[in-house]
C-alpha positions as CSV (number, residue, x, y, z in Angstrom):
1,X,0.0,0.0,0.0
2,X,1.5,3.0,-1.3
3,X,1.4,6.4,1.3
4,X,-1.2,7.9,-0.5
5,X,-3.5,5.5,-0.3
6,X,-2.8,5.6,3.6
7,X,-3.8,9.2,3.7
8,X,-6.6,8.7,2.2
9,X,-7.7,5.6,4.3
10,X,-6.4,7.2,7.9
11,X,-9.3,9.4,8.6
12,X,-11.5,6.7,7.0
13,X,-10.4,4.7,9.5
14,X,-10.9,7.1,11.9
15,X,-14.3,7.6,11.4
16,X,-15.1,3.8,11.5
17,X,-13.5,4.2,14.7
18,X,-16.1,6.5,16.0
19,X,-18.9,4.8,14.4
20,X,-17.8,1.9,16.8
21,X,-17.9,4.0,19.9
22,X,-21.3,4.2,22.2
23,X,-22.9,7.8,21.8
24,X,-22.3,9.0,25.1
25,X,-18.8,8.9,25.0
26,X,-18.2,12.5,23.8
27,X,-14.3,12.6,25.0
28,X,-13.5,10.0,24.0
29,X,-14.9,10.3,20.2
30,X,-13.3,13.8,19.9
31,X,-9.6,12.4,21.1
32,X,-10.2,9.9,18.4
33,X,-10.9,12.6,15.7
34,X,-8.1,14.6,17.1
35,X,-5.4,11.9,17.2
36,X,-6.8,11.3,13.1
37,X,-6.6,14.7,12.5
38,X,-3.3,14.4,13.6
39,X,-1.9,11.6,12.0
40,X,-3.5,12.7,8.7
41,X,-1.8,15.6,9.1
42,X,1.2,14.0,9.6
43,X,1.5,11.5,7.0
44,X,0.3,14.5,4.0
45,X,3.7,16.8,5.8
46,X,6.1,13.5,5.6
47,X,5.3,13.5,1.6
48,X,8.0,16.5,2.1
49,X,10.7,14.4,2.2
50,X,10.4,12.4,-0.4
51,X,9.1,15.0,-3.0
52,X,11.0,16.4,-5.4
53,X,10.4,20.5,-6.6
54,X,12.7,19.6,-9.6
55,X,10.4,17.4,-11.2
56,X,7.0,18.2,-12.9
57,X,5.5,15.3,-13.7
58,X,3.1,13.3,-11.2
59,X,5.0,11.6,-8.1
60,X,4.2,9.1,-5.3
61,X,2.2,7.2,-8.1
62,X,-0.2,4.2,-7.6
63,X,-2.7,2.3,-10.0
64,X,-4.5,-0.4,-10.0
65,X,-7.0,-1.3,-12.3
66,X,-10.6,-1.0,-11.2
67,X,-12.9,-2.2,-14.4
68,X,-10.7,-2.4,-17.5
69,X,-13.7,-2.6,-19.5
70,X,-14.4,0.9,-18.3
71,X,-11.5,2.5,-18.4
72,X,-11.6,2.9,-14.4
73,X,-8.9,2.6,-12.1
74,X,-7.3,3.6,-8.5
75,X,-5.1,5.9,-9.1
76,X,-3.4,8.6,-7.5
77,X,-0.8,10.8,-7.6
78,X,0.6,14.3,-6.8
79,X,2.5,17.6,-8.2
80,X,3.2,20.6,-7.6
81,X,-0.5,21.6,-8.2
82,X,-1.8,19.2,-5.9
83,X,0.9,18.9,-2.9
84,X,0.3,22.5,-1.4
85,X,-3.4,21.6,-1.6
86,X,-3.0,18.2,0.2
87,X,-1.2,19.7,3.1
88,X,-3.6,22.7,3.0
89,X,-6.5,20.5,3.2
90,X,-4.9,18.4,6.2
91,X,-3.6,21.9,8.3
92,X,-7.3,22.9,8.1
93,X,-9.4,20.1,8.9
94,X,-7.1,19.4,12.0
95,X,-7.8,22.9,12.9
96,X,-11.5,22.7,12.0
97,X,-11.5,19.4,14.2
98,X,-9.4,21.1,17.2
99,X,-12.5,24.2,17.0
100,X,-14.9,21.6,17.1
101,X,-15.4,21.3,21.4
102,X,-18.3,23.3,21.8
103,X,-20.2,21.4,18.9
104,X,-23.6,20.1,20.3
105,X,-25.0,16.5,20.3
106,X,-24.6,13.9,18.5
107,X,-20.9,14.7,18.6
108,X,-20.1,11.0,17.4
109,X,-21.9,11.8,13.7
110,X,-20.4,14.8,13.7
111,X,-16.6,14.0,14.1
112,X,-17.8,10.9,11.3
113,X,-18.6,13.4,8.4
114,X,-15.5,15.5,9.4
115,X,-13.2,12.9,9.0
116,X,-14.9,11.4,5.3
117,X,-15.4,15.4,4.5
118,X,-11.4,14.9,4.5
119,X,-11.0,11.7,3.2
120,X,-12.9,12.9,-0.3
121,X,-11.5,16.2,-0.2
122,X,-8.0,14.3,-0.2
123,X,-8.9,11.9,-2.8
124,X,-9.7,15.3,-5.4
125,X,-6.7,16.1,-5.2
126,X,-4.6,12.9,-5.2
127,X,-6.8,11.4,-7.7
128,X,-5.5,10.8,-11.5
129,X,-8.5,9.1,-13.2
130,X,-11.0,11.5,-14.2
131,X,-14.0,9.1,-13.0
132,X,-12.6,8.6,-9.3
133,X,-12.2,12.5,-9.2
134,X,-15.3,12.7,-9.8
135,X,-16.3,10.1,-7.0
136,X,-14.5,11.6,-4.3
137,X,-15.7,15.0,-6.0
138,X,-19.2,13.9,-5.2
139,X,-18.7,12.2,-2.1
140,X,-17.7,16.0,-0.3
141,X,-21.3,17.0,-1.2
142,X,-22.7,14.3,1.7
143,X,-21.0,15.0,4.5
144,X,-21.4,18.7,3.9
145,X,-24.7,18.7,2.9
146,X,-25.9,17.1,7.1
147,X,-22.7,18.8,8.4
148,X,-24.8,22.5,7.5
149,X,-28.1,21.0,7.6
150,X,-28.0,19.5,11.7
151,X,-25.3,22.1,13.1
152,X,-25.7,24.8,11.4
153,X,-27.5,28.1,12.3
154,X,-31.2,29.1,11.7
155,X,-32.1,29.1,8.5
156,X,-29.6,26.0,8.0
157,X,-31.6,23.9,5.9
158,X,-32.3,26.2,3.2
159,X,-28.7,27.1,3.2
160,X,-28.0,23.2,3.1
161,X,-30.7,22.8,0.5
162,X,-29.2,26.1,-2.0
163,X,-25.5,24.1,-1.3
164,X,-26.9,20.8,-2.7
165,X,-29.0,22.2,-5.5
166,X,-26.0,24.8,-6.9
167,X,-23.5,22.3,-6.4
168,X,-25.4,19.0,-8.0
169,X,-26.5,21.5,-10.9
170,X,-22.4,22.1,-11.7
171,X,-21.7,18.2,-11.7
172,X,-24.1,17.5,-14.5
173,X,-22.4,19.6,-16.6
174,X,-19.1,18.1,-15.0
175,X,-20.3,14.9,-15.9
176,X,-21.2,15.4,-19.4
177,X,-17.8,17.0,-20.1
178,X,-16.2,13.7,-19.0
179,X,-18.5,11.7,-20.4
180,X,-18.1,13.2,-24.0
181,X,-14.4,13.4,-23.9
182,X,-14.1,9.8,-22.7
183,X,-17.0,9.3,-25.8
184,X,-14.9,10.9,-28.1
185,X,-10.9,9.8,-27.4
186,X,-9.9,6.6,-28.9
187,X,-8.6,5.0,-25.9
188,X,-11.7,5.1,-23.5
189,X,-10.1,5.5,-20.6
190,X,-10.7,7.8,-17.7
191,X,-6.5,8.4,-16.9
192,X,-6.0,12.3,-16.5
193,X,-2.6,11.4,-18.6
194,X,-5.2,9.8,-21.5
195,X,-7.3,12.5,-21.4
196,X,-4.2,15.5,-21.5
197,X,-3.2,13.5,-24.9
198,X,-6.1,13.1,-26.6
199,X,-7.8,16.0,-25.7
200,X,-5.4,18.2,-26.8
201,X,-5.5,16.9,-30.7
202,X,-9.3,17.9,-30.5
203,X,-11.3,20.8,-33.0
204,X,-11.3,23.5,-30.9
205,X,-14.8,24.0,-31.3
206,X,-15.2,20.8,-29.9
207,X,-12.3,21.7,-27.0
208,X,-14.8,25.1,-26.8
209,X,-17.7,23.2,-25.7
210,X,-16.1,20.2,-24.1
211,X,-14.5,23.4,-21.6
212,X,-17.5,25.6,-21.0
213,X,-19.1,22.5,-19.3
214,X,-16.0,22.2,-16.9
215,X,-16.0,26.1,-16.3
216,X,-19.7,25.9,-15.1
217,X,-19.0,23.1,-13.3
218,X,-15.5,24.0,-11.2
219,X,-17.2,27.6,-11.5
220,X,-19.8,27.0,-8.6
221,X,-17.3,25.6,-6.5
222,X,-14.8,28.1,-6.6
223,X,-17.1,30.3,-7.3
224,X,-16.9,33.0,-9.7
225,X,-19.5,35.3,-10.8
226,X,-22.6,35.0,-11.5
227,X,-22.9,31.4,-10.1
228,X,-22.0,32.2,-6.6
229,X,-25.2,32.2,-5.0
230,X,-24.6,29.6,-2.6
231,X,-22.0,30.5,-1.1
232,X,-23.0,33.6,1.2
233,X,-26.1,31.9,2.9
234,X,-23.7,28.7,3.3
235,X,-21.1,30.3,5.4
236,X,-23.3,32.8,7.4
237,X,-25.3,29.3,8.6
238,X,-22.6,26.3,8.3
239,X,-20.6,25.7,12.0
240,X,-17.6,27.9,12.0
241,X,-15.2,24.8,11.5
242,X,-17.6,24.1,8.8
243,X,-17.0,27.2,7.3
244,X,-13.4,27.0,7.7
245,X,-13.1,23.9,5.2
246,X,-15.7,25.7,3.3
247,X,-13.6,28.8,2.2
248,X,-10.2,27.1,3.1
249,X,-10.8,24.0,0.8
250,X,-14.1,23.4,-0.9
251,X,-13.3,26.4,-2.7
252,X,-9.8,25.5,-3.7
253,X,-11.3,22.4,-5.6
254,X,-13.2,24.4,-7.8
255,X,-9.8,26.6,-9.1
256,X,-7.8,23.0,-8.8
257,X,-10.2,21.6,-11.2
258,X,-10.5,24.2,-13.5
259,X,-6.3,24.0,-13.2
260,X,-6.6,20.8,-14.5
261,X,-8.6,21.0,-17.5
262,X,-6.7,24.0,-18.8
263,X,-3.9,21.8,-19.6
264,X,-6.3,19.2,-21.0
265,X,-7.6,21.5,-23.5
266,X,-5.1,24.1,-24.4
267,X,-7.1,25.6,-27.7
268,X,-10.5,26.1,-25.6
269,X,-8.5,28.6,-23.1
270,X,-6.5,30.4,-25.3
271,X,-9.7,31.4,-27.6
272,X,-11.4,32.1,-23.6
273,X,-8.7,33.8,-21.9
274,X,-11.0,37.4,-22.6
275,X,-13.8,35.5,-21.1
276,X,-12.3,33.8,-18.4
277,X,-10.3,37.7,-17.2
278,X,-13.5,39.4,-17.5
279,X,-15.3,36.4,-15.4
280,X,-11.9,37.5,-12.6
281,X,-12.0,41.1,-12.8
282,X,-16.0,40.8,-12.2
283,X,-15.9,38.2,-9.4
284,X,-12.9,40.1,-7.9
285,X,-14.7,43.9,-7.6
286,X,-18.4,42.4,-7.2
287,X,-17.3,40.6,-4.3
288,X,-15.2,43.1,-2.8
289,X,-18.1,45.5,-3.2
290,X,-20.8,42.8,-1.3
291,X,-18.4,42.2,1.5
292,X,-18.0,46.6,1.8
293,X,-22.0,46.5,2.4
294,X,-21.9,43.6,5.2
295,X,-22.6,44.1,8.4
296,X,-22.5,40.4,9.6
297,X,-18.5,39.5,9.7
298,X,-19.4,36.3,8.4
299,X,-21.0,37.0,5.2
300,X,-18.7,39.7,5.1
301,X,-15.5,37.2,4.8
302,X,-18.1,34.7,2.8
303,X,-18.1,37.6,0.3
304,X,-14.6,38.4,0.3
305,X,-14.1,34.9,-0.8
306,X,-15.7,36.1,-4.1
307,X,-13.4,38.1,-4.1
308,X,-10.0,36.8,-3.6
309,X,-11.0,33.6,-5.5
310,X,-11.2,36.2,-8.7
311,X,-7.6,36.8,-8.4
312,X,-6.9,33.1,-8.7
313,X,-8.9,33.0,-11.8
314,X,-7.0,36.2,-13.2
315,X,-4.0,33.7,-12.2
316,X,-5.0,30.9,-14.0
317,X,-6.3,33.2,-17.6
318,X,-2.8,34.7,-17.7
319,X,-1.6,31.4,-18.4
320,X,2.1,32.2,-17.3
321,X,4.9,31.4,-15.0
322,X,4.3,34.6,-12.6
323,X,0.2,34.5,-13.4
324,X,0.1,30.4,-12.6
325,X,2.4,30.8,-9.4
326,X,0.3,33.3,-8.3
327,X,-2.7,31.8,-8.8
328,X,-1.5,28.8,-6.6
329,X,-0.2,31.4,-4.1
330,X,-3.5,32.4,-3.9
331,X,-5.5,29.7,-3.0
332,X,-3.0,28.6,0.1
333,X,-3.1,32.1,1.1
334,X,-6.7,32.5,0.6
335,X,-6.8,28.9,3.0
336,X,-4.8,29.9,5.5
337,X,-6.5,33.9,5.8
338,X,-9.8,32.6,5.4
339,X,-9.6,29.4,7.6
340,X,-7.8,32.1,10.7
341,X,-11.1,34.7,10.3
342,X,-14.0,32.0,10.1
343,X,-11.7,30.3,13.4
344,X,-12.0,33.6,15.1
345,X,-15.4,35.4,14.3
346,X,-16.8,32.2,14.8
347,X,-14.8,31.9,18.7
348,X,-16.0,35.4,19.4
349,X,-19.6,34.6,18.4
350,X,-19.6,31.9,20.8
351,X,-18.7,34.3,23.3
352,X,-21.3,37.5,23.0
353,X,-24.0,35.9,20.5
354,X,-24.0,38.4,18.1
355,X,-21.7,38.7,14.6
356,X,-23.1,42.5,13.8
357,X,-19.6,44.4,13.4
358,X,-21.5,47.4,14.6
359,X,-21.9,45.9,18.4
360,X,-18.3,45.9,19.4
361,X,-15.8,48.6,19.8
362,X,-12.5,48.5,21.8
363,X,-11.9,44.7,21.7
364,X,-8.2,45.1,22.0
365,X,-8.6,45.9,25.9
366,X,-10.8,43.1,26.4
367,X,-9.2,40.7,24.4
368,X,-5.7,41.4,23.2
369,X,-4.7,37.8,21.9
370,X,-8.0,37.9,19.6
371,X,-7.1,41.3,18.6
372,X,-3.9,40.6,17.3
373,X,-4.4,37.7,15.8
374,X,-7.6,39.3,13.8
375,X,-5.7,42.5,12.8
376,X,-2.9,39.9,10.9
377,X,-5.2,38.2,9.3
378,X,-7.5,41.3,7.9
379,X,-3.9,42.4,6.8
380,X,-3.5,39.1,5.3
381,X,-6.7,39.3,3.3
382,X,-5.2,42.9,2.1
383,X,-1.8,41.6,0.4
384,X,0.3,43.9,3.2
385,X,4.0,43.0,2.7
386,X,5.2,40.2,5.4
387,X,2.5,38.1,4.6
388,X,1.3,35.4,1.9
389,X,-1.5,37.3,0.8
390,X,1.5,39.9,-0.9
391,X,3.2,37.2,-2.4
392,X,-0.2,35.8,-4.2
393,X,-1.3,38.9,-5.2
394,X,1.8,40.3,-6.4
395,X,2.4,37.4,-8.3
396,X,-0.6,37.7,-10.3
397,X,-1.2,41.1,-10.5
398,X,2.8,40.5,-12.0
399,X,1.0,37.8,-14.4
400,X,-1.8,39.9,-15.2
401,X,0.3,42.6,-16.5
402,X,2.3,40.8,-18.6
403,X,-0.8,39.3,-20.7
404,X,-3.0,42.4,-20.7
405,X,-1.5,45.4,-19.6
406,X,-3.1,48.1,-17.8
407,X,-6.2,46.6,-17.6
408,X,-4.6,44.7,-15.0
409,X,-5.4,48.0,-13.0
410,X,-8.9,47.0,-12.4
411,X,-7.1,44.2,-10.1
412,X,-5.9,47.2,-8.1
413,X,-9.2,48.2,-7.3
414,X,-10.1,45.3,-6.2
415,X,-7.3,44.9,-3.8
416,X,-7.9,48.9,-2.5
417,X,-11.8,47.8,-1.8
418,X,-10.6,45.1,0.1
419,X,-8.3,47.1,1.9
420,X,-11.1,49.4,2.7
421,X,-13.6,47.0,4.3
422,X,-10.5,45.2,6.5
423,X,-9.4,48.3,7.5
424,X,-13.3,50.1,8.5
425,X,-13.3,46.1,10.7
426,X,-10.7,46.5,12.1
427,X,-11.5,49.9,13.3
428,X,-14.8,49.0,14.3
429,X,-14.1,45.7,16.4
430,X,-10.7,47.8,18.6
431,X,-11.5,51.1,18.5
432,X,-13.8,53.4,20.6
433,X,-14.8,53.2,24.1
434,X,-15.6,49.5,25.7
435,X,-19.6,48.5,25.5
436,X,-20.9,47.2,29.1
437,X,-22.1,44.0,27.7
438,X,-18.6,43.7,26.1
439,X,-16.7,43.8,29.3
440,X,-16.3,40.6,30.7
441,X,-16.0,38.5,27.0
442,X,-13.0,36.0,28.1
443,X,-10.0,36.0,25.9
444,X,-9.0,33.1,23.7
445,X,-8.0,30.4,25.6
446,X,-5.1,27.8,25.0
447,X,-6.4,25.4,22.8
448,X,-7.9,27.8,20.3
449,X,-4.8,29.8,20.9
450,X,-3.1,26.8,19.3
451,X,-5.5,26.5,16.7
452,X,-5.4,30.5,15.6
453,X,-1.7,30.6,15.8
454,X,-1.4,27.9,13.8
455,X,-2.8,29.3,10.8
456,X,-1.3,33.0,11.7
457,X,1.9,31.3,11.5
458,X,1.6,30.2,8.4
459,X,0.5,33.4,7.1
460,X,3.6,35.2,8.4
461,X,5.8,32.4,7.5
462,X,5.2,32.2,3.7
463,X,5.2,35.9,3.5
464,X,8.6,36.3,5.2
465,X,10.1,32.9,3.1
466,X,8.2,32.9,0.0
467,X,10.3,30.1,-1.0
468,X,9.6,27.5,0.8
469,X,6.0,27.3,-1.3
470,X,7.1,28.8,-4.5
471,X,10.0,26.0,-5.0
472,X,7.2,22.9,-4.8
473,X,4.9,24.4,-7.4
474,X,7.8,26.2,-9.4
475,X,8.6,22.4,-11.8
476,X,4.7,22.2,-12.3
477,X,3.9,25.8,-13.2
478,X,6.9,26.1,-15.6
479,X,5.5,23.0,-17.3
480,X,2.0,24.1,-17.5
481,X,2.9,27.6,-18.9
482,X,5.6,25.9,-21.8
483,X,2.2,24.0,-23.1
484,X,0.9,27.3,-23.7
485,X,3.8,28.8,-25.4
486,X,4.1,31.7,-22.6
């Protein structure tokens, strides 16, 4: 058994666990998710060592046939793509897991759907046959789906309903794509290496059509504009640790995919790449101008997501080395900023019951540790120098440039409306004199400490040592961008 087939199988195994235990053992069902949290995380970091930057092509590689007759089979793999999503995906939902004590009952269902929430979100991104992408694709829907519809907040199952409906609507046209291209190619194989050479020798008409059914469908997930409707009303009533894997994965998988099937059809996104940067600059202002009008810190960040997920697809239309690093950039920093706000809004809503930014003031008396922590990651979310957030956004505003010009510009807007609505947060949540009711809100204590500083880490990290993400995915970007000619 190859080690990516035991990263994928850990937190399965972990969850069998817990389906095993009695239902009033609370403590001891969330040491069990913590300690597979844990190890998950673990094994995804030790791929480190054996993983090499210089290299573009797939690594850690395992197949085995499934059903010959259909062109199925296991197999997985990872690149330079995929790698910084992996140990994204595993950073998070050990975070999301380690925010998860005040959950309500039944705790042992809960900690279940975390753990296959990460299982399938793992096997996305490992996976190298088109048809078990889009099992484990699928497979996130269920979990997520009763994660939002039990624990979430009051109007949960309409938001659980919208999430289902918007998402199941994107995989049909998913699903046809791959079911016309596997029509279509000679070899009738589902293999994401089968698929990259046939695909490419298509009409591009037929690339044209084949690709605007894989843009609606990794479009709702990621999302862009104007088929992002599910995502507000999805983060304002998921669980906070819900929402974190939300906005620090779920939407990663959307841009990952769409990554994917660039390469496959190289003619379809040349003759789009006008499309696709009008689509970015759109999602990136429309979003930032939503999340300006919040008052509700929740679907303020939910917004912002609109956002910042445009500047990954301005990444991926510029379809060069500076435009495709930043792009990649971008969704780890997007992770990390997003996953550390959801964490904390959704700490301090526990506390005082409210997420209206207009009923706190001076929080940096009362709570210094959440204060900080906050401020760095609204500065995050505004691309200040020292932190990941410049790096992604410099990157592709770099990539952006190159292609179009100075109609990269309208990227600069975006980033100054961003800028705005973190800054006027800020000010509103530390500022001004201390509200009675505010007065005794307890500051964050040690375990969610660990949890926040985790992911502030991070932040600071990669902005201080860039290099340490931008040498895995350098091999894989410079690849990608050579098929393109740029």
């Amino acid at each position: 058994m190859g080690i990516l087939t035991a990263l994928l199988l850990v937190p399965l195994f972990g969850a069998a666990l817990i389906w095993a235990m009695p239902s009033d053992s609370a403590r001891m069902i969330r040491g069990i998710a913590l300690v597979t949290g844990l190890l998950t995380l673990a094994t995804a970091w030790s791929l480190l060592w054996g993983f090499d930057p210089g290299v573009a092509g797939i690594q850690f590689a395992e197949a085995h046939r499934w059903n010959p007759r259909m062109g199925t089979s296991f197999t997985l793999g990872i690149d330079g793509f995929s790698l910084p999503m992996v140990l994204l995906a595993t950073l998070l939902c050990f975070v999301a897991i380690l925010a998860s004590g005040s959950i309500g009952q039944p705790t042992r269902i809960y900690y279940l759907l975390l753990l296959v929430l990460e299982a399938a979100m793992l096997g996305v991104f490992t996976a190298q046959d088109w048809a078990l992408f889009y099992l484990f694709w699928e497979l996130t829907l269920i979990p997520l789906f009763f994660l939002i519809d039990r624990w979430g907040g009051a109007n949960r199952h309409g938001a659980a309903l919208n999430f289902f409906l918007y998402t199941m609507g994107g995989s049909v046209f998913l699903l046809i794509s791959l079911l016309i291209l596997f029509d279509i190619l000679p070899g009738h194989s589902f293999a994401m290496t089968d698929f990259m050479e046939g695909a490419a020798t298509l009409p591009e008409r037929t690339q044209l059509l084949i690709f605007l059914g894989f843009l609606i469908g990794f479009g709702v997930k990621m999302p862009i504009f104007p088929i992002h409707g599910w995502l507000p009303l999805a983060h304002v009533e998921a669980p906070s640790p819900v929402s974190i894997l939300l906005s620090g994965i779920l939407l990663k998988m959307g841009s990952y995919g769409l990554l994917r099937v660039s390469g496959m059809l190289p003619d379809a996104v040349m003759a789009l790449q006008g499309v696709l940067i009008a689509l970015a600059l759109i999602s990136l202002i429309y979003g930032g101008l939503l999340a300006w009008r919040q008052s509700d810190l929740k679907a303020m960040i939910a917004y912002s997501s609109v956002s910042h997920m445009g500047v990954v697809l301005v990444g991926i239309a510029a379809l060069n080395v500076a435009g495709l690093t930043g792009a990649v950039m971008q969704m780890v920093a997007h992770g990390l900023v997003a996953g550390a706000l959801f964490l904390l809004i959704g700490l301090m809503y526990e506390r005082t019951h409210t997420r209206d930014i207009n009923d706190y003031s001076s929080l940096v008396r009362v709570t210094p540790r959440f204060a900080v922590l906050t401020t760095l990651a609204f500065v995050a979310m505004v691309g200040l120098p020292g932190t990941v957030g410049f790096i992604a956004e410099l990157h592709a505003l770099i990539g952006g440039f190159e292609r179009w010009g100075w109609l990269t510009l309208l990227l600069g807007v975006g980033m100054m409306i961003s800028a705005a609505y973190a800054i006027r947060t800020v000010g509103r949540l530390f500022t001004g004199p201390v509200r009675a009711r505010m007065r005794n809100i307890p500051d964050l204590y040690r375990s969610e400490m660990v949890a926040a500083s985790v992911l502030t880490a991070g932040i600071v990290l990669l902005g201080l040592f860039p290099a340490l993400a931008l040498r895995l995915v350098a091999g894989s970007v410079t690849r990608f961008s050579a098929m393109f000619g740029v």
